[in-house]
N, C-alpha and C positions, 0 to 999 in steps of 0.2 A: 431695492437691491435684488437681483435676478437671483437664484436657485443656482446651483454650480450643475457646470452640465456633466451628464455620464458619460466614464469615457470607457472603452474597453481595449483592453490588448490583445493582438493575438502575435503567438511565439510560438516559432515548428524550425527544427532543424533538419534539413534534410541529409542523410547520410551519404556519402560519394567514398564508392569503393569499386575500381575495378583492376584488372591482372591484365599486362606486357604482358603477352607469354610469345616465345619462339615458338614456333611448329612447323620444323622442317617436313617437306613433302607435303603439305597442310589438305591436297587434295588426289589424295592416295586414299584409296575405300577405306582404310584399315588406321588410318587415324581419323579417329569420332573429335579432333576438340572442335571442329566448328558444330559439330554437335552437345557439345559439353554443357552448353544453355540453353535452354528452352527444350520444350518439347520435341518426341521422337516421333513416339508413335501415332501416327495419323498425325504429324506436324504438319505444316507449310511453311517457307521463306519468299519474302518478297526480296530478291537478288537483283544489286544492282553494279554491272559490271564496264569497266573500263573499256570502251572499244576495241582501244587497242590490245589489251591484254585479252582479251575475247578471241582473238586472231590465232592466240597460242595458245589458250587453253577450257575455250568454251566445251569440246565435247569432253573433255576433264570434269570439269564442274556440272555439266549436265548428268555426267555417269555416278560422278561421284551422290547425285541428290536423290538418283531414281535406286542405288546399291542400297539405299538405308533406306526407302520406303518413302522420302521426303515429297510431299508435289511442291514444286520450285517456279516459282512464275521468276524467272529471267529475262532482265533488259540492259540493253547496253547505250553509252552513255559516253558524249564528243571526248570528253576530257577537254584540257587548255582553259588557261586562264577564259579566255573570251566567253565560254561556254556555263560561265557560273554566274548566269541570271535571271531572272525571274521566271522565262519563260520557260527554260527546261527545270526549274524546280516545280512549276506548275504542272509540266507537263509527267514529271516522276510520281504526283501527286495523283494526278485523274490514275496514270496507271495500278499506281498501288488502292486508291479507292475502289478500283474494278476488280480486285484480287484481296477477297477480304482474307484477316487474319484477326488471331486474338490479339487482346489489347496489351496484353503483358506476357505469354511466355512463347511468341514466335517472331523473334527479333528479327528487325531487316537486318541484310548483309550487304556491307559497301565495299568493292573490290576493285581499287582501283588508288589513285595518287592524289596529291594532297587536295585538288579541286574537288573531286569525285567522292572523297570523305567528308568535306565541308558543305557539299551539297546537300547527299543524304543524310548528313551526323543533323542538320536543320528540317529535312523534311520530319527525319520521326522526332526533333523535339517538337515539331508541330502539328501532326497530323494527330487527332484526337489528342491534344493536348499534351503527347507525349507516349512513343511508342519505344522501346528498347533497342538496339540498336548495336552490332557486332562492325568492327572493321579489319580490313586485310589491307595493308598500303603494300602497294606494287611499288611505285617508284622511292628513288634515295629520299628525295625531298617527306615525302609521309612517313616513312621507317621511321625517319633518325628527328622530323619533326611536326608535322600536322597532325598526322593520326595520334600521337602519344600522348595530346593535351585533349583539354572536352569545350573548346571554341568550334561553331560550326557557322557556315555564314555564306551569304551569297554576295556580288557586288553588287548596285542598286544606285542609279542617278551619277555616273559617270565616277562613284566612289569605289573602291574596294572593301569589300566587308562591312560594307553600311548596314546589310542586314545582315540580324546573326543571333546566337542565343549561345550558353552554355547548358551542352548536355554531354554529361558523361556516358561512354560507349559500357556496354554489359563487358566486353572484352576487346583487347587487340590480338591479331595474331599476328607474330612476325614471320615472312618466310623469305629468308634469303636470297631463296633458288629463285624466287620470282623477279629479282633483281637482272638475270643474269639476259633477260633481252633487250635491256633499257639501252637505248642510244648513247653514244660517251658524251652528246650534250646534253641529258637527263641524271649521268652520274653526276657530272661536274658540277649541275643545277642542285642537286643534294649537298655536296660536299661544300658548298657556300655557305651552308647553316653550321655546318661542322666546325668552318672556319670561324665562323662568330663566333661559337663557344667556346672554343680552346682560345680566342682572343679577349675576350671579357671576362671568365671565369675559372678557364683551365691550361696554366703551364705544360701542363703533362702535358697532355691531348695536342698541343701547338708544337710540341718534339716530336711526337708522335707522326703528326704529320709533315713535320720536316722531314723524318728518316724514312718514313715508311707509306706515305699518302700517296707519290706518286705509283708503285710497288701495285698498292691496292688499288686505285683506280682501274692501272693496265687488265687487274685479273678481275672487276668487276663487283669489289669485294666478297670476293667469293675465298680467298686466302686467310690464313690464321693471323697475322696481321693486319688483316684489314675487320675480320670478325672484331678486334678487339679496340679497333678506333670504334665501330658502329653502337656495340656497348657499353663504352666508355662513353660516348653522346649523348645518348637515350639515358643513360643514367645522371649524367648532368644537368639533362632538359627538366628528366623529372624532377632533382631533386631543386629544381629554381622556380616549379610551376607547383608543385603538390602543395606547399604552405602558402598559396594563393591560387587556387583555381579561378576561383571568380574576380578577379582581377581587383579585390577590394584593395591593395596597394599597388597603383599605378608608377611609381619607378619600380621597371622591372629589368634587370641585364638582360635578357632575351629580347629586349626591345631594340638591343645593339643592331645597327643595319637595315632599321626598320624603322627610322624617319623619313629621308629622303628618298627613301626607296618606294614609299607608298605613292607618291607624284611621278616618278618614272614611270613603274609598272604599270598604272592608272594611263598614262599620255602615251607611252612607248606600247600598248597591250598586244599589240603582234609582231614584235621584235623583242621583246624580254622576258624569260622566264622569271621567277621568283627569286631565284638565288642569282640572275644576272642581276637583277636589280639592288637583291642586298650587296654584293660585292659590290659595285658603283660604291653604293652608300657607308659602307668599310672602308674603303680607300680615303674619299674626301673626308670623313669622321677621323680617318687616322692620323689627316695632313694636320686638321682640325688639334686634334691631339697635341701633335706633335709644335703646332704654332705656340700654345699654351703650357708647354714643356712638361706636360703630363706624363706623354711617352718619349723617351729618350730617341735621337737618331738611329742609331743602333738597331733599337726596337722596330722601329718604323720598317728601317731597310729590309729586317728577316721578313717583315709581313709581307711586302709588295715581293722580296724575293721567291716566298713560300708560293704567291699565287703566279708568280712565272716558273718554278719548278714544278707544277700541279698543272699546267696546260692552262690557267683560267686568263680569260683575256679580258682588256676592260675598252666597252665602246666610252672613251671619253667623249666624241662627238654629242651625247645624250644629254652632255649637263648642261645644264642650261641656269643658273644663278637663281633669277627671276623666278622660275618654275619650282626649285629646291626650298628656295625661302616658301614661297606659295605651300610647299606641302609640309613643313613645319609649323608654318601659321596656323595650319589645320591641324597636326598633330597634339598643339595648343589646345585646342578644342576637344581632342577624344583624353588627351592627358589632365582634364579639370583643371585649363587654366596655367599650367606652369609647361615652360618645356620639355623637362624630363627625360633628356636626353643621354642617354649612359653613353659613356667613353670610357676607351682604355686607360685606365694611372698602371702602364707599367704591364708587360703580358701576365693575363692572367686576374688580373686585379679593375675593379670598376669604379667610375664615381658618378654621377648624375649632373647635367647642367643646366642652367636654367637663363643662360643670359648669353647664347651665341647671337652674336649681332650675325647682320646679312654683310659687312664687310670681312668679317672671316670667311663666309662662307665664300663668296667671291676671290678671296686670297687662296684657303686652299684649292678649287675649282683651277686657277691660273695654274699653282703647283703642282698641280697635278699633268695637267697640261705641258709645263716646263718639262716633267719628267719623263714624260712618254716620249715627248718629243726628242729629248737627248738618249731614249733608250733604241731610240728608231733611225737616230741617224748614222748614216753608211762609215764603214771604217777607214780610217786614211789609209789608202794604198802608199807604200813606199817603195 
């Protein structure tokens, strides 16, 4: 009889602790908070900035680094879906290997939208193993939801976020004002995430946007009602992701929109933003819904009402049966095996599914189809 063999354990918790903070004006000399971590004096940042946002406010951020003494190696960076892969994370990599920094108190800085934070929020969970890491989300879509969670990820072999890690940011900073050049199809592409949350978890927040979303749109959210949709979001997101950062329970409500949407975005990638896709994937989930009398008619109606009083349009040409099953079957696979699909029981309210056939999905696809088509057609002249 053999000796028992030795075993040993090892246990370490790592602690996750960081601060939303607002900080209007965020690159005005005279506010230090992106200075608030890490080193001052004789510091350096490796900054890595949005193209586009660069357009409006590079010699800001240059003045802003050289006023406090900082040497700032700044680079700028495509944005768009398309541009979040291997080769420009490799290539943020040789740059920042060429501009050394400390290992822990001269955190990179990612200034730019939700691609552009998932880019960099990956390069410092990897670059030595793990370097510190601040972000500033410019567009609606990072505000109200990529920068706020600690997923960072590139797409890789024709997937979305096939590569990725979790790393929590040192800080976010919010700054409104930087909303205020975004395209009205970059707010609308934010306000689709909005709409997921006040449909799976927040009544309020889905009045809210009944009375007052389109209001805020027009002015940019730049208005005290729309101030209070943006942090009424971000406070839902977090409170649905904090007691699961690391995604160790897999039915999650914020995965609302985000089944069939990951097969769009992936096949449609230069025709759909993020939140064009999750909308698609809201509507057919709704009909979905609605077939299984989860959500009431009624219900239904205000949502597809909500996103025709909001300007938000829907390519149904996109859906395609065949291809939406295809990316649930995969969804199967990142969800361990079970669908895991959350739907609306009722605005406001979630349940998880696990057993949508492909002939539902095919059924809502036609209804939805039915429906545009009757909303499209010309009025009887009399």
């Amino acid at each position: 009889m053999s000796a028992a063999l030795t075993r040993w354990r090892v246990r370490h918790h790592r602690p996750v602790a960081y601060d939303v903070v607002e900080a209007p004006r965020l690159f005005h000399p005279r506010n230090r908070a992106l200075l608030s971590v890490g080193r001052v004096e004789g510091g350096r940042r490796f900054v890595v900035v949005d193209r586009n946002v660069a357009r409006y406010h590079a010699e800001e951020i240059y003045a802003y680094f050289e006023e406090h003494g900082i040497t700032a190696k700044i680079i700028t960076f495509p944005g768009g879906e398309e541009n979040k892969r291997t080769e420009n994370y490799l290539e943020i990599l040789r740059q920042l290997d060429a501009f050394p920094i400390h290992r822990r108190d001269e955190p990179i800085i990612a200034i730019g939208g939700g691609v552009l934070t998932d880019v960099v929020g990956f390069v410092a969970s990897t670059y030595r193993r793990g370097v510190p890491h601040i972000r500033v989300p410019t567009t609606l879509m990072g505000y109200v939801d990529a920068s706020v969670g600690i997923k960072t990820g590139i797409n890789f072999n024709g997937h979305k976020n096939r590569l990725g890690s979790f790393e929590p940011p040192l800080r976010v900073f919010l700054d409104k004002e930087l909303l205020k050049t975004l395209p009205h199809r970059h707010i609308l592409n934010g306000v689709c995430e909005i709409i997921k949350l006040a449909i799976i978890k927040d009544a309020t927040l889905f009045v809210w946007l009944e009375e007052h979303g389109a209001e805020s749109i027009a002015a940019g959210f730049q208005n005290p009602a729309g101030t209070r949709i943006l942090n009424r979001a971000i406070s839902g997101m977090l409170e649905e992701i904090e007691p699961n950062l690391f995604e160790d329970e897999l039915s999650r409500k914020v995965d609302f929109g985000h089944t069939f949407s990951h097969g769009l975005e992936s096949r449609h990638e230069a025709r759909l933003l993020h939140g064009e896709a999750v909308v698609l994937d809201i509507a057919v989930s709704t009909l979905i819904a609605t077939g299984r009398r989860l959500l009431s008619e009624r219900e239904a109606e205000r949502i597809f009402n909500l996103l025709e009083e909001l300007g938000i349009t829907l390519d149904i040409r996109l859906l395609d049966a065949e291809h939406l099953w295809q990316s649930l079957l995969e969804r199967i696979e990142h969800r361990n095996g079970l669908q895991r699909v959350p739907m609306p029981a009722a605005l406001g309210h979630c349940v998880f599914l696990n057993d949508i056939a492909r002939q539902e999905l095919e059924l809502a696809i036609k209804a939805l189809n039915d429906r545009m088509s009757l909303q499209n057609e010309p009025a009887l002249q009399c």
